[in-house]
Rosetta silent file (secondary structure, phi, psi, omega in degrees, C-alpha in Angstrom):
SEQUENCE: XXXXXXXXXXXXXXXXXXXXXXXXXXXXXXXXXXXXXXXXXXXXXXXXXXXXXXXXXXXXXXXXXXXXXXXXXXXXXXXXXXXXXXXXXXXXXXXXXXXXXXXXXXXXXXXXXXXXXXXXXXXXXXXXXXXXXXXXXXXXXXXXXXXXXXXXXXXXXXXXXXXXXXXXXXXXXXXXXXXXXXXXXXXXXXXXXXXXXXXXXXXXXXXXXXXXXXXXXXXXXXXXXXXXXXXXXXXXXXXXXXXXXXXXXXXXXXXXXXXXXXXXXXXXXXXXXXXXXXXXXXXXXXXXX
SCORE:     score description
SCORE:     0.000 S_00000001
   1 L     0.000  -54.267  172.423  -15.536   56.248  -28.529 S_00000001
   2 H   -37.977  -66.221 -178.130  -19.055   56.222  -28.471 S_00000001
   3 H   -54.421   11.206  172.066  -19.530   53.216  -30.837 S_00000001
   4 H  -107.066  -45.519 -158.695  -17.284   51.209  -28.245 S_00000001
   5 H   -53.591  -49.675 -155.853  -19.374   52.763  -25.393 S_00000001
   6 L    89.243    6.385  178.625  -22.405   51.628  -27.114 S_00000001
   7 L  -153.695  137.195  155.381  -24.189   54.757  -26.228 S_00000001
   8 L   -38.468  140.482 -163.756  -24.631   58.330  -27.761 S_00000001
   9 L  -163.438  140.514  166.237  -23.778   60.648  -25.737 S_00000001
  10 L   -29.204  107.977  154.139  -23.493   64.765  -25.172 S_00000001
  11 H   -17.377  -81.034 -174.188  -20.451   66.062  -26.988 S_00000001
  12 H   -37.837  -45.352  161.201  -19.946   67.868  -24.735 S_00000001
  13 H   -86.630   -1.390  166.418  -19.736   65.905  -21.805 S_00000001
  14 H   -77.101  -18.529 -167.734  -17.561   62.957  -23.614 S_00000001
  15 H   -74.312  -35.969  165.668  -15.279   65.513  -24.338 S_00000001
  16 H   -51.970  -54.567 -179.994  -15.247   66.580  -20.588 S_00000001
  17 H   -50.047  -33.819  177.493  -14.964   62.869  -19.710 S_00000001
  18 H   -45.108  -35.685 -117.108  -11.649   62.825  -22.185 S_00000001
  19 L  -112.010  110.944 -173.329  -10.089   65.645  -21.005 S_00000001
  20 L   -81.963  166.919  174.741   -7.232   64.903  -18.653 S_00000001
  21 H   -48.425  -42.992 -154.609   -5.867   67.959  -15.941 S_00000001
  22 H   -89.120  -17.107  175.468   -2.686   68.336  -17.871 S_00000001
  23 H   -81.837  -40.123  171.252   -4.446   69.394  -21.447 S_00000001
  24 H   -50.997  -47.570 -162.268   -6.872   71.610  -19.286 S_00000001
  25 H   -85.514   16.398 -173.622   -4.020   73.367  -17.702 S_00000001
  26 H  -130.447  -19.225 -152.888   -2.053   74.036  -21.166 S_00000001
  27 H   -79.442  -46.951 -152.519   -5.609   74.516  -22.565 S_00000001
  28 L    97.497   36.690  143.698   -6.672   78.363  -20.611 S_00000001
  29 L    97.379    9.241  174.725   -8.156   76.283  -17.718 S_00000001
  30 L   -26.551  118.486  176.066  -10.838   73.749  -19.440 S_00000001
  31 L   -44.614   97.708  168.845  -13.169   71.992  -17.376 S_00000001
  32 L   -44.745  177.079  174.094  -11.435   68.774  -16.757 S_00000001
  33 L   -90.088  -11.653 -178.527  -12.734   65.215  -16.174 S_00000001
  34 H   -61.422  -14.448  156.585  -12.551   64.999  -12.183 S_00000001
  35 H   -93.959   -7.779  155.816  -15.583   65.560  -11.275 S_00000001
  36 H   -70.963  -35.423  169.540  -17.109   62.993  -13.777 S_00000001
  37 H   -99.490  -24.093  161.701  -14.817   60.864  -12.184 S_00000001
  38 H   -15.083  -68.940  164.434  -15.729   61.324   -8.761 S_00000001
  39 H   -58.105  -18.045 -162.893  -19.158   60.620   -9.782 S_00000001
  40 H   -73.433  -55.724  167.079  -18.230   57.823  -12.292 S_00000001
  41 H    -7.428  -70.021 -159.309  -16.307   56.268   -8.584 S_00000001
  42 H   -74.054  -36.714 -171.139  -19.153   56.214   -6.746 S_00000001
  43 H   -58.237  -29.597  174.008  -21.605   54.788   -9.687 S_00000001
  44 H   -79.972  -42.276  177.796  -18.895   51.669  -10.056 S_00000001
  45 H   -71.490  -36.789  159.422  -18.801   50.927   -6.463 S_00000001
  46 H   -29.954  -71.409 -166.626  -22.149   51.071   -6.405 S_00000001
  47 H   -77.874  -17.181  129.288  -22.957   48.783   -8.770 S_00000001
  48 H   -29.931  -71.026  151.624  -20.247   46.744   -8.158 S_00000001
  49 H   -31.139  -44.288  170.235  -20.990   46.225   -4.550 S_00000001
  50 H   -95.813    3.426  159.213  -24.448   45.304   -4.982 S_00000001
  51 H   -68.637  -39.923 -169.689  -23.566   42.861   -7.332 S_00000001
  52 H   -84.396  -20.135 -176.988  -21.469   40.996   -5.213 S_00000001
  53 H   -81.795  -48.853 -164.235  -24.030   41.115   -2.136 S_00000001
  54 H   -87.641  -17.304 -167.275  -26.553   39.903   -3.971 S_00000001
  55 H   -86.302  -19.793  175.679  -24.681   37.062   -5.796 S_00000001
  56 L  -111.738   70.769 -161.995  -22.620   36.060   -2.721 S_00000001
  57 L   -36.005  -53.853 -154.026  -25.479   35.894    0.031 S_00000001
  58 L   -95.173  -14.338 -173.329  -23.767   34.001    2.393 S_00000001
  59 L   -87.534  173.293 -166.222  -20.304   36.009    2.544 S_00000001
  60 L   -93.996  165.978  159.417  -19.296   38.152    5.513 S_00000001
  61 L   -72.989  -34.644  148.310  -18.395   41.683    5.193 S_00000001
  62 L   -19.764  -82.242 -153.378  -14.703   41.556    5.386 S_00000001
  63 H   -79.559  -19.608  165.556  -14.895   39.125    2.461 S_00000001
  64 H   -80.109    1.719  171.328  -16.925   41.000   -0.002 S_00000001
  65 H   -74.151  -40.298 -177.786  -14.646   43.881    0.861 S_00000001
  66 H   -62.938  -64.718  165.646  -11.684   41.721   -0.163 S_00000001
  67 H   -47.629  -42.581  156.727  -13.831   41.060   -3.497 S_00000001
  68 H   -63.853  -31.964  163.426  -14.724   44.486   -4.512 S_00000001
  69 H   -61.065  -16.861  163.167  -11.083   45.323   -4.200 S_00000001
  70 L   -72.400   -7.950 -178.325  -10.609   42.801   -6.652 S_00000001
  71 L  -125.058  -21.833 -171.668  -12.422   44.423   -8.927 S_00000001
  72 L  -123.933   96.020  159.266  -12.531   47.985   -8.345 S_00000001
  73 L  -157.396  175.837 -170.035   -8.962   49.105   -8.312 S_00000001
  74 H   -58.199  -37.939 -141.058   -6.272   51.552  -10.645 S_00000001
  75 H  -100.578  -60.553  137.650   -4.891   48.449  -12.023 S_00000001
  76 H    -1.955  -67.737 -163.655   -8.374   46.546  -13.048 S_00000001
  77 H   -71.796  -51.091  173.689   -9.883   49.931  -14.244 S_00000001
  78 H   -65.027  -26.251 -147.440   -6.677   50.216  -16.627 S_00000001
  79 H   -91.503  -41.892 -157.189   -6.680   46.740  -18.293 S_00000001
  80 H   -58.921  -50.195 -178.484  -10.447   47.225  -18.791 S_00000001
  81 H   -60.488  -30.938  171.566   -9.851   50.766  -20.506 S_00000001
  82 H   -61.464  -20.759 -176.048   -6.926   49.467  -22.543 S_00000001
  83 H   -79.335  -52.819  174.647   -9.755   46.637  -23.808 S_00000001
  84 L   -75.879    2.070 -159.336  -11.461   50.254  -25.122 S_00000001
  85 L    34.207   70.418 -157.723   -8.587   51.524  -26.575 S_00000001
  86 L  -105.557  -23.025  168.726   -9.422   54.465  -24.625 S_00000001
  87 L   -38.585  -22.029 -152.759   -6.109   55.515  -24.200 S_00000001
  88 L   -77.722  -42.515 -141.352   -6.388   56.647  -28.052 S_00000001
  89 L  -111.413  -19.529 -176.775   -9.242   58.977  -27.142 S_00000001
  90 L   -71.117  154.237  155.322   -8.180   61.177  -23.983 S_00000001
  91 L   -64.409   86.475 -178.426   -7.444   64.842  -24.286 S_00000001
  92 L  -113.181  148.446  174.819   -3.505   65.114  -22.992 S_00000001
  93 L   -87.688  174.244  160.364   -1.290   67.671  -22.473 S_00000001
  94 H   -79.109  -15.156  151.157    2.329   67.526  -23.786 S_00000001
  95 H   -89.048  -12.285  155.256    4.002   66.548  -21.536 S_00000001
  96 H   -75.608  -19.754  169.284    2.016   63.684  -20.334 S_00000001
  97 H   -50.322  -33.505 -162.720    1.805   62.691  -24.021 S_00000001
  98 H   -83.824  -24.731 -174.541    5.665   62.810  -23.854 S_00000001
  99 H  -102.974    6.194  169.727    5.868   60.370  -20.891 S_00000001
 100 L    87.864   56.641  169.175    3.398   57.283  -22.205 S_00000001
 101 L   -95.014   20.435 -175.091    0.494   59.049  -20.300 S_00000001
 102 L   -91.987  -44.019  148.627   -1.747   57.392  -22.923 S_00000001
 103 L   -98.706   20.789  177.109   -0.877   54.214  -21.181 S_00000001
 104 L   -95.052  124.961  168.690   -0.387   55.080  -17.133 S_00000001
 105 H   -45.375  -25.129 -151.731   -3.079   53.075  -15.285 S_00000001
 106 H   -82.630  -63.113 -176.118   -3.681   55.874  -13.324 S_00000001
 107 H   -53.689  -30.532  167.432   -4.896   58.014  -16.263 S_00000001
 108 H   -54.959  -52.921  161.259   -6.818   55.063  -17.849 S_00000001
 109 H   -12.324  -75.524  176.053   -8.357   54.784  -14.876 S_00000001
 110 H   -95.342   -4.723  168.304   -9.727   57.716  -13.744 S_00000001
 111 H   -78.569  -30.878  175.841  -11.024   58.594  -17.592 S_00000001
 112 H   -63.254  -33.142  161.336  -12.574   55.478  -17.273 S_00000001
 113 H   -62.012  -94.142 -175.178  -14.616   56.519  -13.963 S_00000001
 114 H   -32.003  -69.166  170.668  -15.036   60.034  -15.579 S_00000001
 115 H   -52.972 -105.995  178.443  -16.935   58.228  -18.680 S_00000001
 116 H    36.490  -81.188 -165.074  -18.953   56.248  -16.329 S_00000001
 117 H   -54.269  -34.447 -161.785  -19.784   59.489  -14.557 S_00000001
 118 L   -77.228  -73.116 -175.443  -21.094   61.156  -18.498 S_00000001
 119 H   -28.597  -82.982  179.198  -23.078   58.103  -18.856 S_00000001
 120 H   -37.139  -18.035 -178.592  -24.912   58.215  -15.739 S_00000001
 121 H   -98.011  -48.790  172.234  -25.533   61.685  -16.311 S_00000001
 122 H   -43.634  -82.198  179.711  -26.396   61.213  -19.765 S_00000001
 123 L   -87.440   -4.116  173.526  -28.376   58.332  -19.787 S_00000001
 124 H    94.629 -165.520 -147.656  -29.397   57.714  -16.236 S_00000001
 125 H   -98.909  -17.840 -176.342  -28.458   55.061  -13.506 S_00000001
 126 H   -76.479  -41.643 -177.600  -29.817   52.054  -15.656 S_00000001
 127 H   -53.889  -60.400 -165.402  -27.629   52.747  -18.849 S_00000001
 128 H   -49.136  -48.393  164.068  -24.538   53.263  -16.286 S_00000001
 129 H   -32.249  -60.379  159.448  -25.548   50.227  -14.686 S_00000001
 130 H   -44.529  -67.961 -177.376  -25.662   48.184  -17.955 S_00000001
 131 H   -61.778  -23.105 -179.153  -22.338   49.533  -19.173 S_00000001
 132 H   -74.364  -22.882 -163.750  -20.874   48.548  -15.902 S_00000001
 133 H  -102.693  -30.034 -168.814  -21.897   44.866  -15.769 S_00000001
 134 H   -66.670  -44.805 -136.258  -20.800   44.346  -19.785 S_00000001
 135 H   -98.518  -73.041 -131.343  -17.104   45.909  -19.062 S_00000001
 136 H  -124.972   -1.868  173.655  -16.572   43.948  -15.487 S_00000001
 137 H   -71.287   -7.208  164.342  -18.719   41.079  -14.847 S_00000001
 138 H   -44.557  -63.780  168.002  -16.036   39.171  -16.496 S_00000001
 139 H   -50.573  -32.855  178.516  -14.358   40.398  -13.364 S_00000001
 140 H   -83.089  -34.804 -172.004  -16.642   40.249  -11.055 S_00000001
 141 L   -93.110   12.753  158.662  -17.248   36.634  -11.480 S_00000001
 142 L  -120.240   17.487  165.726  -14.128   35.423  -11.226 S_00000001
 143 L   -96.958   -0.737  138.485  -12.956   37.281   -8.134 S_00000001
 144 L   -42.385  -26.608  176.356  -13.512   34.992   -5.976 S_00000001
 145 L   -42.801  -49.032  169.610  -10.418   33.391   -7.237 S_00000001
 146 L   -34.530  126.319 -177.206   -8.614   35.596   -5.169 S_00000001
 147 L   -36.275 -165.023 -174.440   -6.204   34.341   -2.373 S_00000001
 148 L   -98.139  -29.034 -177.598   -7.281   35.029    1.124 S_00000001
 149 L   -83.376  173.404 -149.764   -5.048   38.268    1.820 S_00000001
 150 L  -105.352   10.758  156.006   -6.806   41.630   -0.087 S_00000001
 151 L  -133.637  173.491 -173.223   -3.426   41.562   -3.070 S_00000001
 152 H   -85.951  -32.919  170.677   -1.621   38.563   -4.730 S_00000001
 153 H   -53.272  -62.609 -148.541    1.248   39.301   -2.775 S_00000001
 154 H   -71.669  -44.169 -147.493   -0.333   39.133    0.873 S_00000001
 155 H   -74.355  -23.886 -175.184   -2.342   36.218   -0.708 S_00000001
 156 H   -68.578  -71.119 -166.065    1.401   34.369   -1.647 S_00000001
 157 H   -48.035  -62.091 -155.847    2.527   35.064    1.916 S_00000001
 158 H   -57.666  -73.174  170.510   -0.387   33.729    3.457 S_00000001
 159 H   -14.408  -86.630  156.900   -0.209   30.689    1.372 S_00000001
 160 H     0.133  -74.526 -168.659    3.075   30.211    1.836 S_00000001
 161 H   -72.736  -48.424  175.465    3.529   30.509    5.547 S_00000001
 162 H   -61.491  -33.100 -175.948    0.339   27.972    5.804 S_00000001
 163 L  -102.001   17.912  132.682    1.912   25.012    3.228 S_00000001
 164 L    92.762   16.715  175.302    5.186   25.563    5.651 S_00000001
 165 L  -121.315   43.823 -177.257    7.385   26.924    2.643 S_00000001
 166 L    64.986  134.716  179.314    8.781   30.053    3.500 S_00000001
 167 L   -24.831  109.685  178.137    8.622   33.927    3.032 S_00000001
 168 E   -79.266  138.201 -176.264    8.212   34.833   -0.950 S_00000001
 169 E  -110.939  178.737  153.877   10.936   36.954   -2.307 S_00000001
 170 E  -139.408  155.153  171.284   11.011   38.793   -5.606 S_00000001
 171 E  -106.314  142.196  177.509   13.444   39.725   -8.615 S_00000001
 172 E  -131.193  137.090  154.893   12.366   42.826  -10.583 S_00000001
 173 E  -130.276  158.880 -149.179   14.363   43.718  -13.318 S_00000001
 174 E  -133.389  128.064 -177.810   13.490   46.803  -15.425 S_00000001
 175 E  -126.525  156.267  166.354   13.803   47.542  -19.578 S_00000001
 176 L    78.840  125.457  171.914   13.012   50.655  -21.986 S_00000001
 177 L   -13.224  157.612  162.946   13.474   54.758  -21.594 S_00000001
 178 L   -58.249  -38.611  176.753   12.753   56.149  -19.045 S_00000001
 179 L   -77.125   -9.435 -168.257    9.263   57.636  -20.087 S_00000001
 180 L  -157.788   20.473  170.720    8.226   53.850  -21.162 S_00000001
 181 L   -42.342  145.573  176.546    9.909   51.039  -18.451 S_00000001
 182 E  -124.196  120.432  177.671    8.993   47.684  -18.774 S_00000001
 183 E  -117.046  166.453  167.141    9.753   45.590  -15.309 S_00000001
 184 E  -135.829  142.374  179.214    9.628   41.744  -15.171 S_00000001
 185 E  -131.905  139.684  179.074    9.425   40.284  -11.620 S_00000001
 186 E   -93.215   74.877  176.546    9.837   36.693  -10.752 S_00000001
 187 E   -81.316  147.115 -167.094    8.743   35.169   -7.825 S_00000001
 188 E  -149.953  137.150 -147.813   10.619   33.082   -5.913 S_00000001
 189 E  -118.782   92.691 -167.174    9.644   30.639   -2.984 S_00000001
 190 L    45.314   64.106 -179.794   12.640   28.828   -1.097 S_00000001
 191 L    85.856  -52.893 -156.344   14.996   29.390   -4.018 S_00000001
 192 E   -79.383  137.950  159.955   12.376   28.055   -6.552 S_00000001
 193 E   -88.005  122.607 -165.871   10.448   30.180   -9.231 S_00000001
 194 E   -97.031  -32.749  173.480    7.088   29.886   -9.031 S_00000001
 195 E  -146.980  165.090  165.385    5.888   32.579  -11.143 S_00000001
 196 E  -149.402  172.984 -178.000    6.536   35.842  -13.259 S_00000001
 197 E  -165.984  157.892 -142.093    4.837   38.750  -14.385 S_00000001
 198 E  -138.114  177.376  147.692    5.735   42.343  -16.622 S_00000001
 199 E  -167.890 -176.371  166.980    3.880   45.680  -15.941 S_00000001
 200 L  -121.394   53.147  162.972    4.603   49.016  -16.386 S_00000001
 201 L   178.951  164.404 -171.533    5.578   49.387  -12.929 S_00000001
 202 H   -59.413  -28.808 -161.918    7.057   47.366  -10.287 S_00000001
 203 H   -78.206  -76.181  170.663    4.325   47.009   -8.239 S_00000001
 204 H   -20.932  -47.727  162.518    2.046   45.515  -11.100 S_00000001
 205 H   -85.966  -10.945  149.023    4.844   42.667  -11.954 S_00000001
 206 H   -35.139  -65.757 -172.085    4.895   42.333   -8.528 S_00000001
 207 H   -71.067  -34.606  145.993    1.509   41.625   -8.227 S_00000001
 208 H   -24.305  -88.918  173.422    1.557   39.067  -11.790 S_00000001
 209 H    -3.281  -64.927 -170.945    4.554   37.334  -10.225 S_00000001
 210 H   -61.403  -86.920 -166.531    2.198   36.642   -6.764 S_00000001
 211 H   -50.658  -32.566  172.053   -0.514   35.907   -8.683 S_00000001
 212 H   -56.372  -56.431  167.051    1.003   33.268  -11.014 S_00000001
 213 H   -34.392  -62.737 -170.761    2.931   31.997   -7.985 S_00000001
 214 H   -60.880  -37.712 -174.917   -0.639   31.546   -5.632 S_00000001
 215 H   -72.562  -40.597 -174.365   -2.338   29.913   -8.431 S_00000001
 216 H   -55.019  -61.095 -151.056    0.906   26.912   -9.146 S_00000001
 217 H   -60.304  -34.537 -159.059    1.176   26.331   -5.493 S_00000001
 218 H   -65.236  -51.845  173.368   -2.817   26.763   -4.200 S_00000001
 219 H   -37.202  -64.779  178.057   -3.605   23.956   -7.292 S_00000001
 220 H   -69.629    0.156  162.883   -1.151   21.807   -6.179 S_00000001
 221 H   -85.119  -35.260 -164.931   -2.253   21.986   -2.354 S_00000001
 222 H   -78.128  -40.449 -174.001   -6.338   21.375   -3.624 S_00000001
 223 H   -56.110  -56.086 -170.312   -4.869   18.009   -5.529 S_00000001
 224 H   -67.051  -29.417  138.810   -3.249   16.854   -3.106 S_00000001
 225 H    -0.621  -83.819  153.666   -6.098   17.250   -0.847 S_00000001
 226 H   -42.067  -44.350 -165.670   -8.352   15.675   -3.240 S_00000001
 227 H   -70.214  -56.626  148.190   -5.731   12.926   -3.758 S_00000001
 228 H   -14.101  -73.944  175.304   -5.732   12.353    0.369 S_00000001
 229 H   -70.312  -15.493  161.621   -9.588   12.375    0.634 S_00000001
 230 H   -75.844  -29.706 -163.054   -9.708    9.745   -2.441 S_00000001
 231 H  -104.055  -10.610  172.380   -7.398    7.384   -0.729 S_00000001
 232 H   -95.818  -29.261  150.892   -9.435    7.975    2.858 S_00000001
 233 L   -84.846   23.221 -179.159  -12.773    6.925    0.891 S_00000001
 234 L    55.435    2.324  177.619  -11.431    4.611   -1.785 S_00000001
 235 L   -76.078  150.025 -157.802  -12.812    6.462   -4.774 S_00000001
 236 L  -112.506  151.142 -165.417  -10.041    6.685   -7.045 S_00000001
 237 L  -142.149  156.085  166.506   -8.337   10.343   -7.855 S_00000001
 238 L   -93.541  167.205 -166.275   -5.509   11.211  -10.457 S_00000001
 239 L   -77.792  132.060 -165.059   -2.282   11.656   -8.391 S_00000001
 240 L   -74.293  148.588 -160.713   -1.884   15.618   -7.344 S_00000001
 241 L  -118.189  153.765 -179.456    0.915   16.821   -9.028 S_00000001
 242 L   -88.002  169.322  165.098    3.420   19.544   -7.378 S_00000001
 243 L   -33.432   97.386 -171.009    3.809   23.051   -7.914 S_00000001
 244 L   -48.517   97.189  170.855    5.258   23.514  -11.439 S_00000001
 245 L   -67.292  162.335  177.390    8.207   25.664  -10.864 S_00000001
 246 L   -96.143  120.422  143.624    9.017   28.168  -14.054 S_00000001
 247 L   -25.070   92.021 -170.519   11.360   27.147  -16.378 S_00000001
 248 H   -20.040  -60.294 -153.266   13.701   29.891  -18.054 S_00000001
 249 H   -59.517  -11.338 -172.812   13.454   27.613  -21.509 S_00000001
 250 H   -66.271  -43.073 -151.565    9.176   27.694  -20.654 S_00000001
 251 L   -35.414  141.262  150.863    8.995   31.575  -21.011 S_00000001
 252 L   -77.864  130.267 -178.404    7.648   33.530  -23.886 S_00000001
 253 E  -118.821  112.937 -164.764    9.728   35.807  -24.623 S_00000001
 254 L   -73.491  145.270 -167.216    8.090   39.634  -26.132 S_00000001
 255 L   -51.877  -39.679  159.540    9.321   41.123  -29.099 S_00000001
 256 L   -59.891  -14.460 -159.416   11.493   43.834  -26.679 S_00000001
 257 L   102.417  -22.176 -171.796   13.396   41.060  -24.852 S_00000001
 258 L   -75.970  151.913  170.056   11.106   41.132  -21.963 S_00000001
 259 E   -70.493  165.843  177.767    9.743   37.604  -20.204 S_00000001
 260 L  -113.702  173.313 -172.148    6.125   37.384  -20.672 S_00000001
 261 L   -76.861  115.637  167.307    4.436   36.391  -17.484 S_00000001
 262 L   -49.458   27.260  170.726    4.208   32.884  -16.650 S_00000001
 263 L  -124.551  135.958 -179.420    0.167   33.152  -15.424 S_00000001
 264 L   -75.704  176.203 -170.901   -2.036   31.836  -17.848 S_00000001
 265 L    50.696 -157.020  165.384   -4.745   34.536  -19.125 S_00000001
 266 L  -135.746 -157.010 -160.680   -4.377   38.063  -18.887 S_00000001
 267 L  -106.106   18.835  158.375   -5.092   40.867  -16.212 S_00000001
 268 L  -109.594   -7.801  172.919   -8.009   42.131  -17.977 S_00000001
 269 L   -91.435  -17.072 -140.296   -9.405   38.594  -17.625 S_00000001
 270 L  -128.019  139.271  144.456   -8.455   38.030  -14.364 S_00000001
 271 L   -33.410  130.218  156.131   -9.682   40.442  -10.701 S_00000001
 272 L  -136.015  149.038  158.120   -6.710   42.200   -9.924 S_00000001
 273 L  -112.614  145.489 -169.318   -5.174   44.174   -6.982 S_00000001
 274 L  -130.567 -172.499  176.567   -2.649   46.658   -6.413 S_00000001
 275 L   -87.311   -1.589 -177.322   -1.385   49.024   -3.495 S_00000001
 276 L   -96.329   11.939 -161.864   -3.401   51.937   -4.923 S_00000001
 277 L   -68.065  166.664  173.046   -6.515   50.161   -4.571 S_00000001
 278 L  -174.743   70.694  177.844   -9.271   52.348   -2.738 S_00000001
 279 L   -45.878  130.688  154.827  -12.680   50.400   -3.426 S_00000001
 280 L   -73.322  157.530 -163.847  -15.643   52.565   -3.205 S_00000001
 281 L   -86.195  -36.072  179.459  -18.364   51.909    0.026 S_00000001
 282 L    91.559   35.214  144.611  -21.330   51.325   -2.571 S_00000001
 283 L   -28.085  177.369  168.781  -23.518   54.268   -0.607 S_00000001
 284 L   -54.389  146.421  171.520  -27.082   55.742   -1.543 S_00000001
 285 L   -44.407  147.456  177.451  -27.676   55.968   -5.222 S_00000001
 286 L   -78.857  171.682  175.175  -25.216   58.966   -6.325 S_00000001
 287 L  -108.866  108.930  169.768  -27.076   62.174   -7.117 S_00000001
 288 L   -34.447  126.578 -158.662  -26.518   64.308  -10.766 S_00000001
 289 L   -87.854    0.000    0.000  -24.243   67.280  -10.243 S_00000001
């Protein structure tokens, strides 16, 4: 883990950062990771937050709130820790072992925080700092991308209702044990499918779907735009092309049966939001416990 981290660290306290509640409690009461992530929390909004303040000067508050949520959420925090294989390294009990808790965003998540938190304690606020901008400025610098509402859903509907083409619905369908569902969700925009997206919950190919969706149609509203404002100054434009609806025969289709998600790039590449988001305020430097 370290050699991923990039930084040496206290046994002792990566092993705290590992160590989910449910191995503690099967354990004889180990000192868990939750207060490492508490602290890890605040050290990512922090550093988050002032990233985005200083690089977007000019934005309001409202909209850098809407950006740090794009970045600092469950669903974000997991793709980045799956990028660490970090899953590999927590400290589980058996029965979350038994349910794919090796791979629940939530649990990626908040070990992901909790290491944070060892660092900063370890190595101080500059190391944490460091480790914070390699793992998410990917993220950070492309959240702007994000629609106008504070998820890819809200951001469809808004979209939507403004290019006059009705209320987005979705299909979810669901694959795999119980302990290891696979959903695929679809979105679909006055009959037509505009996008899809998999997670391992609904709300996450929800949120794929949306995003895939916001991105055909929002392109094909800026062309035509452009194409408009070429033909009212005479400068010549290529002709804006419409929203690409998705095509069963385009899909990819994964080695289970499942569609793969019709949005180019992947969700560790991309800002993402979910309904669990809860963006830290970016406060006074935190203080070592």
């Amino acid at each position: 883990m370290e050699g991923r981290l990039g930084y040496r660290l206290e046994t002792a306290l990566l092993v705290r950062a590992l160590t989910h509640r449910s191995y503690a409690y099967e354990n004889g009461g180990l000192p868990t990771n939750e207060r490492l992530e508490f602290l890890g929390d605040s050290v990512l909004g922090l550093v988050v937050t002032d990233t985005l303040y200083r690089i977007h000067p000019d934005l309001p508050e409202g909209q850098l709130a809407k950006l740090r949520a794009a970045v600092v959420n469950s669903r974000a925090l997991a793709e980045v820790g799956r990028g660490l294989d970090l899953g590999s390294f927590i400290r589980l009990g058996r029965g979350e072992e038994g349910t794919g808790g090796r791979d629940k965003a939530s649990i990626l998540a908040d070990t992901l925080e909790a290491v944070i938190g060892a660092v900063y304690l370890d190595q101080g606020l500059d190391a944490a700092a460091e480790l914070v901008h390699r793992l998410f400025d990917p993220l950070i610098e492309k959240s702007s991308n994000l629609g106008a509402g504070l998820d890819w859903k809200t951001s469809l509907q808004e979209l939507t209702a403004t290019e006059g083409l009705g209320v987005p619905e979705y299909l979810v369908t669901e694959t795999g044990p119980d302990h290891e569902k696979t959903f695929t969700a679809a979105a679909r925009v006055g009959g037509v499918e505009y996008g899809t997206g998999t997670g391992r919950s609904k709300k996450e190919a929800e949120q794929q779907a949306a995003e895939s969706a916001w991105r055909a149609i929002h392109g094909a509203a800026e062309a035509r735009a452009k194409a408009a404002e070429a033909e009212r100054t005479g400068k010549p434009a290529a002709a804006a092309p419409a929203a690409k609806p998705v095509k069963q025969q385009d899909r990819a289709v994964k080695a289970d049966g499942t569609a793969a998600p019709a949005a180019t790039g992947t969700a560790s590449a991309e800002p993402v939001v979910d309904g669990d988001t809860d963006p830290t305020s970016g406060g006074a430097q935190p203080a070592a416990q």
